[in-house]
C-alpha positions in Angstrom: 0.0 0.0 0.0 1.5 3.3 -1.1 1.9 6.2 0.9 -0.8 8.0 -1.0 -3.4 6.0 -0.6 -3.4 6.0 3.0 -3.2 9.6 3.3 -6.6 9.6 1.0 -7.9 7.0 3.3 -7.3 8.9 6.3 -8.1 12.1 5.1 -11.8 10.4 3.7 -12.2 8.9 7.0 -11.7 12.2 8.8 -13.6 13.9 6.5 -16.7 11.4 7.0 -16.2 10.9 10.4 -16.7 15.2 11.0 -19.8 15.7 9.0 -22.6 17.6 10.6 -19.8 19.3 13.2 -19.9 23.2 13.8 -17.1 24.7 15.2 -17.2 25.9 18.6 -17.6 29.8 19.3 -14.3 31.5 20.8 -15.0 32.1 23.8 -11.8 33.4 25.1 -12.6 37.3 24.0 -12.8 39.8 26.6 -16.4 41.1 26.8 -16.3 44.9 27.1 -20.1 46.7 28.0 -20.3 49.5 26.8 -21.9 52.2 28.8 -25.6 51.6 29.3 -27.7 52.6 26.1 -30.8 52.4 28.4 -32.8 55.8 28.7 -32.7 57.4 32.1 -35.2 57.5 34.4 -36.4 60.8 36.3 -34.9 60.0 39.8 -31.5 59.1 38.0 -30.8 62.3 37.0 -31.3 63.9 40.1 -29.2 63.5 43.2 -29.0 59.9 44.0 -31.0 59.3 47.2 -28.0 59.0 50.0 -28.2 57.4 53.6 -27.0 59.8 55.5 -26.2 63.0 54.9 -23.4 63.4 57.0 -21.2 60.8 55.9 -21.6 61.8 51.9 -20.9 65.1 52.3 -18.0 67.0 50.5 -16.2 67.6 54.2 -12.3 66.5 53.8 -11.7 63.8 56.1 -9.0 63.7 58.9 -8.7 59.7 59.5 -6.3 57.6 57.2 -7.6 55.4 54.6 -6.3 51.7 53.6 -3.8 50.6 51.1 -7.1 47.7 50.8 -10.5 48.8 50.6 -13.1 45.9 51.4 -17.1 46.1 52.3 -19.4 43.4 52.2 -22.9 43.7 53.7 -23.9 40.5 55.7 -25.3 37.8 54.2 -23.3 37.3 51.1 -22.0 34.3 49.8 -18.5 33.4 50.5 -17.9 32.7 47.1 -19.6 35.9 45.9 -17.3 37.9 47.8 -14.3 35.5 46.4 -15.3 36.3 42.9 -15.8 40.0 43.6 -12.2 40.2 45.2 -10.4 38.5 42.6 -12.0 40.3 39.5 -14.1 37.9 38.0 -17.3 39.3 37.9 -17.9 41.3 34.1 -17.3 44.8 34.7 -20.5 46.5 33.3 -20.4 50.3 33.6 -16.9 52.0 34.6 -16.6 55.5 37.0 -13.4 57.4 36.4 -12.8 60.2 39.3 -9.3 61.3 38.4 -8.7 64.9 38.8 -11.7 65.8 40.0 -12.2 67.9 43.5 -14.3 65.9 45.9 -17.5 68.2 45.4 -17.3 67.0 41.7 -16.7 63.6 42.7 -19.3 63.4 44.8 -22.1 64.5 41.6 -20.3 61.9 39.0 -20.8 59.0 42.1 -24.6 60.1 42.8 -25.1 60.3 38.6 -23.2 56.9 38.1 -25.2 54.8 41.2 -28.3 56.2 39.3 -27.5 55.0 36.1 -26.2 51.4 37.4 -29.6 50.9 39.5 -32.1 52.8 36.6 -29.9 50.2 33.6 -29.6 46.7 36.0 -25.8 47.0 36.5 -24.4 44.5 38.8 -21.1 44.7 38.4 -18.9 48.0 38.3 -15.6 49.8 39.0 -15.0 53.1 40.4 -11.5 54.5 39.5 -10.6 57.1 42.5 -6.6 56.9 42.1 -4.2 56.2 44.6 -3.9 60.0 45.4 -0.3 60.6 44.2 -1.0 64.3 43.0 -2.6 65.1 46.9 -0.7 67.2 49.0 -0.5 64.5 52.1 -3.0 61.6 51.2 -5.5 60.5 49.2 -8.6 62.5 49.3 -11.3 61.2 46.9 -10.3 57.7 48.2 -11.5 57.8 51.6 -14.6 59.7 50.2 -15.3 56.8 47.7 -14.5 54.3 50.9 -17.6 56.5 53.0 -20.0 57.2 50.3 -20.1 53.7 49.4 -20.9 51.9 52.5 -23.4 54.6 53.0 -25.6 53.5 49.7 -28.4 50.3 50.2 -27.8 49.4 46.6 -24.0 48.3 47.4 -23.7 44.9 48.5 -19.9 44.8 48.7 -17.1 46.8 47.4 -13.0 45.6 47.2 -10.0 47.3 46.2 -9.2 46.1 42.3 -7.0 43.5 40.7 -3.4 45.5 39.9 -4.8 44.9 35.7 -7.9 47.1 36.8 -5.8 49.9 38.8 -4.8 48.2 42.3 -5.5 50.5 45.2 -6.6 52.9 42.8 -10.0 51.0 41.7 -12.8 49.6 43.6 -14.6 46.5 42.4 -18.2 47.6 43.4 -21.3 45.1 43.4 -24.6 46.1 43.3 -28.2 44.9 44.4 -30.2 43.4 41.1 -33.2 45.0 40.6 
């Protein structure tokens, strides 16, 4: 038997042997959201509806802040939390405070928590920096830390993965609606 048949046989054999196969679909893209296309409601426009006024206001604050910021509210899941920490959740809608003074901050959070809970987002980050252009320490960092805890929509929030920003970045999850 010559070389050349066998390769024929083979190949036929393959060839029979694959028919009515699809190729799988890639799945090893990243998935970027864009941000929400969703109209906005009313209420999401306007000043997102905030615990307690204290704690959000624009007032600098004194007490340091960690290199790690972590929140979870109780009841979640271990492995919720896990997932959240580690950066596995899809990041759906993305909040960049760089440069901005903490009054300004303070709108883009209350704007961006209305548009994450009027559009369904679960899964967000909030980049506040690591505060290397302050004059002592971070300032829209500790604000971010406060203002979060203080909103019923945010289950949990941890520092981010060093590809998402590190101790600049918060990985924020939210209540589904």
């Amino acid at each position: 038997m010559s070389d050349d048949s066998t390769k024929n046989d083979d190949e036929s054999l393959f060839i029979s042997e694959m028919a009515g196969v699809t190729p799988l679909k890639s799945d090893n893209k990243i998935k970027i959201r864009k941000k929400p296309t969703k109209p906005l409601q009313q209420s999401a426009t306007e000043d997102y509806n905030f615990a307690i006024d204290d704690v959000f206001s624009t007032t600098e604050i004194i007490e340091d802040c960690p290199d790690i910021l972590s929140f979870s509210r109780s009841g979640l899941q271990h492995n919720v939390l896990k997932k959240l920490r580690q950066g596995k959740n899809p990041i759906e809608h993305t909040l960049d405070l760089h440069g901005l003074t903490v009054e300004q901050a303070r709108a883009e959070l209350s704007t961006f928590l209305g548009e994450c809970e009027t559009t369904g987002v679960r899964h967000a980050i909030i980049i506040h920096g690591k505060g290397f252009r302050s004059k002592d320490k971070p300032v829209i960092k500790p604000m971010v830390n406060r203002w979060l805890r203080t909103v019923d929509n945010v289950l949990a929030f941890h520092s981010a993965q060093p590809a998402d920003g590190g101790g600049g970045a918060v990985y924020v999850l939210l209540k589904k609606i």
